[in-house]
PLY file of the C-alpha trace (Angstrom):
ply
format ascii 1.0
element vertex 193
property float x
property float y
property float z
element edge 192
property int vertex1
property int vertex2
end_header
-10.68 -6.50 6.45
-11.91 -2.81 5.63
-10.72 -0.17 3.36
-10.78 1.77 6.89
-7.71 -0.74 8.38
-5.62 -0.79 4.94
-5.72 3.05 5.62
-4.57 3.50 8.79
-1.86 0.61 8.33
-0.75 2.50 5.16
-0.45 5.99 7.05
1.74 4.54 10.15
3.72 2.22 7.99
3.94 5.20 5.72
5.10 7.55 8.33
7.68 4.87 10.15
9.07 5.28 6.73
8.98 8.67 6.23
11.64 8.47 9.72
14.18 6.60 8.27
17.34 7.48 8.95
19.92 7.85 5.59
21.61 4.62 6.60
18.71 2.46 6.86
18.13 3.40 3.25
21.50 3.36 2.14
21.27 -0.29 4.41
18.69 -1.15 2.27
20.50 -0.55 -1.11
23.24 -2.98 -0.14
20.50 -5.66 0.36
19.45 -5.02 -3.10
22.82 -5.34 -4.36
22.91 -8.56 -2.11
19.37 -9.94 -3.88
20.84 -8.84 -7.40
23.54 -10.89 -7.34
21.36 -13.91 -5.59
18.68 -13.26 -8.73
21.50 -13.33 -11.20
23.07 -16.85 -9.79
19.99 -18.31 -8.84
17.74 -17.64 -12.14
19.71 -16.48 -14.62
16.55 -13.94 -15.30
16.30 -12.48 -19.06
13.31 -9.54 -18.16
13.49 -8.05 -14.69
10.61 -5.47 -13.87
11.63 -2.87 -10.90
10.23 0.13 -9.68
12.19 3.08 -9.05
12.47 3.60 -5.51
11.67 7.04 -3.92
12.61 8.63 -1.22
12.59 6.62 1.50
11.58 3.42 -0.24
13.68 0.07 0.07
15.96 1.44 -2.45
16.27 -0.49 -6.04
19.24 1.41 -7.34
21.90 -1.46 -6.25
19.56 -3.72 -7.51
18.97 -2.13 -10.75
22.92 -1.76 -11.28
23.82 -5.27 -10.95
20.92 -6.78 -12.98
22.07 -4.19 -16.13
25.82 -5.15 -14.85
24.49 -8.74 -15.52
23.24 -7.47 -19.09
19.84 -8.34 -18.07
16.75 -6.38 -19.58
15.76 -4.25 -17.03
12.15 -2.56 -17.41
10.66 0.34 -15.33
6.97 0.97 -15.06
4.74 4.08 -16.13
1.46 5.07 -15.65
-0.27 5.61 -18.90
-3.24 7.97 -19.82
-5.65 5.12 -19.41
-4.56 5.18 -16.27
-2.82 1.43 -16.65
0.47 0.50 -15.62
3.05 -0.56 -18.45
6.51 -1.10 -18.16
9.25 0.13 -20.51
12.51 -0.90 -20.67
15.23 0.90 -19.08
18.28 2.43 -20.90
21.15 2.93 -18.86
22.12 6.85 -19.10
19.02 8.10 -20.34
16.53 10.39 -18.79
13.93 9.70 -16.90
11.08 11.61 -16.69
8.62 12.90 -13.81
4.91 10.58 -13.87
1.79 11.81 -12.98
2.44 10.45 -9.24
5.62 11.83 -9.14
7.75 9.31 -9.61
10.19 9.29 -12.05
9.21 7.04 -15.62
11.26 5.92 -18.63
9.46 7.58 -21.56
6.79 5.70 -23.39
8.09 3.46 -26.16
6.10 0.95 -27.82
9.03 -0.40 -29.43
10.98 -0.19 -25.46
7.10 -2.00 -23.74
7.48 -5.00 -22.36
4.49 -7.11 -21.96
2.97 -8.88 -18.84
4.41 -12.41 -19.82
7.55 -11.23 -20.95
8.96 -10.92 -17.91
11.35 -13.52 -15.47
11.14 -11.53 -12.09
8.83 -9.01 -10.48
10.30 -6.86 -7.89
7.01 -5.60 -6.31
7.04 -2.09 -4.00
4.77 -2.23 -0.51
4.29 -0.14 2.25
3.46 -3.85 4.42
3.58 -7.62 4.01
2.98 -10.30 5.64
4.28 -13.86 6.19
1.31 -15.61 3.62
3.36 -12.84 0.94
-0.12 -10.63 1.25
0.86 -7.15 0.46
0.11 -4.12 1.34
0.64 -1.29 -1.52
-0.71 2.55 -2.23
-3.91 2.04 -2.47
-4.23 2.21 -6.24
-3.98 -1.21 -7.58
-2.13 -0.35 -10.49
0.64 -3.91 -9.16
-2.49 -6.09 -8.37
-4.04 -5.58 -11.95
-0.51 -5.91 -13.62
0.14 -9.21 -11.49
-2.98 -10.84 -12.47
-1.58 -10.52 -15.99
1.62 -12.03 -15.63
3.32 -15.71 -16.53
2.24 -18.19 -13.73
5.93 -19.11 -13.99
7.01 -15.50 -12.79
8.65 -14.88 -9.66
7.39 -11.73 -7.45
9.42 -10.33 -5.00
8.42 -7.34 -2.56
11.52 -5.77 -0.88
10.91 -4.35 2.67
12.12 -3.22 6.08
12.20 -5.13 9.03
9.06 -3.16 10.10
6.90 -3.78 7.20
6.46 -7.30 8.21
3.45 -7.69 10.07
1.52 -10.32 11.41
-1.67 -10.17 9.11
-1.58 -7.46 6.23
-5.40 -6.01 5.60
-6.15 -8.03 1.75
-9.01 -7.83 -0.44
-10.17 -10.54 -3.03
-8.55 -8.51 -5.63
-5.03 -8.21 -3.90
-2.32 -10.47 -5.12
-0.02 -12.27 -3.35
3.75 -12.53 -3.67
6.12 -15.64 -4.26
8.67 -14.15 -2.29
9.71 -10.92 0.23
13.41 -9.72 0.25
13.82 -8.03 3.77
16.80 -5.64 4.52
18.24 -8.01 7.18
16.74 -11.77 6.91
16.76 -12.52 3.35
14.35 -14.33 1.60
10.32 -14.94 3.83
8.98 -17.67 1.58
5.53 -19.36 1.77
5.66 -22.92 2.86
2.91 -24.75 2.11
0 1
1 2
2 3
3 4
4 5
5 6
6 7
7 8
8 9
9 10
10 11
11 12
12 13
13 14
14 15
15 16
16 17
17 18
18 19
19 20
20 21
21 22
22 23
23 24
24 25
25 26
26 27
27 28
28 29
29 30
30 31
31 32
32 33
33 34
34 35
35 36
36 37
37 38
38 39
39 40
40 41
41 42
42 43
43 44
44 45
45 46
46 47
47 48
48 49
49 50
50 51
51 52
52 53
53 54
54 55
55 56
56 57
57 58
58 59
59 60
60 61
61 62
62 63
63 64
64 65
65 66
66 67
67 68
68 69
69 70
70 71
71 72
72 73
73 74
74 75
75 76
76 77
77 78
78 79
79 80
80 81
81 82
82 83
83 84
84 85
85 86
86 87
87 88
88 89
89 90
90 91
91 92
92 93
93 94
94 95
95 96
96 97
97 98
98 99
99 100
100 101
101 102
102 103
103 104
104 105
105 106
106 107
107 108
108 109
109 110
110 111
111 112
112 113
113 114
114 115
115 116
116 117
117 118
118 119
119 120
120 121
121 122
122 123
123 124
124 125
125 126
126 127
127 128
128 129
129 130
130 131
131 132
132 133
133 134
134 135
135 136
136 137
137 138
138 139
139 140
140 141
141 142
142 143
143 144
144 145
145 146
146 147
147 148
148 149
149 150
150 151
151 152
152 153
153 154
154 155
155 156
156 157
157 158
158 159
159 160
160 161
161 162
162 163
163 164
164 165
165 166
166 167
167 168
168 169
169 170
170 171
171 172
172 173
173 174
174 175
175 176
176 177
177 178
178 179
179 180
180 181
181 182
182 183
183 184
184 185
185 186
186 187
187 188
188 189
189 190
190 191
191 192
């Protein structure tokens, strides 16, 4: 499909989120609490990469909070000046800082970076999926390169609403699919081949 239909998707999905009341988000935290303790039991994962959630996103902070609970290494990402996405691990209690997209970042570390094959679990942000795990995200690429780079063994996971599952998300060649989607109310959408 064309650039033209991942743009208009992105702008109504982005505004249907943009209306969300304070408890669907605070609904969506519990999920991630829910998935957290379902990713510790079920994998037993040693490197966790999570976005922080903004605004109205499917919140990660549950999420975040029982994986660190679970003394699992839990690494944020950052945009870097060559304008790559890295991920640094996150410290419990310490600062994070505003990115250039305005999202808040742990501080760049080289001693804190976690590589591409380094890590377990993916949680993976989207503003739409679909039921083949296609993704929808912001337009920059920054997941689809940093998935391309990761362990074939690696589990992805994209969290979403109810109303970011659609029938057929817009994809490129260069978009990667997920393993898995976490929605707020059904659990786990899985491909079945």
């Amino acid at each position: 499909m064309s650039k033209i239909d991942k743009k208009s998707t992105r702008q109504q999905l982005l505004e249907k989120r943009r209306l969300l009341s304070a408890q669907q988000v605070i609904a969506s935290d519990q999920s991630g609490i829910k998935l957290g303790h379902n990713l510790v039991a079920a994998y037993s994962p040693k490197n966790v990469a999570v976005y922080w959630s903004v605004g109205n996103e499917f919140s990660t902070r549950g999420l975040i909070h029982v994986l660190l609970e679970a003394n699992t290494c839990v690494a944020l990402p950052k945009i870097n000046k060559d304008d790559r996405m890295k991920f640094y691990q996150f410290e419990s209690g310490k600062k994070l800082l505003l990115g250039s997209l305005k999202i808040p970042e742990p501080p760049e570390n080289d001693s804190l970076e976690l590589k591409p094959e380094e890590f377990d679990l993916i949680i993976v942000p989207g503003v739409a999926f679909d039921r083949q795990l296609n993704r929808l995200g912001m337009g920059k690429g920054y997941y689809d390169r940093f998935l391309i780079e990761i362990s074939p063994f690696a589990i992805t996971i994209g969290l979403a609403y109810e109303f970011q599952i659609l029938p057929v998300v817009p994809v490129d060649a260069t978009d990667v699919p997920l393993k898995k989607i976490w929605t707020v109310n059904d659990g786990f959408i899985e491909r079945r081949d």
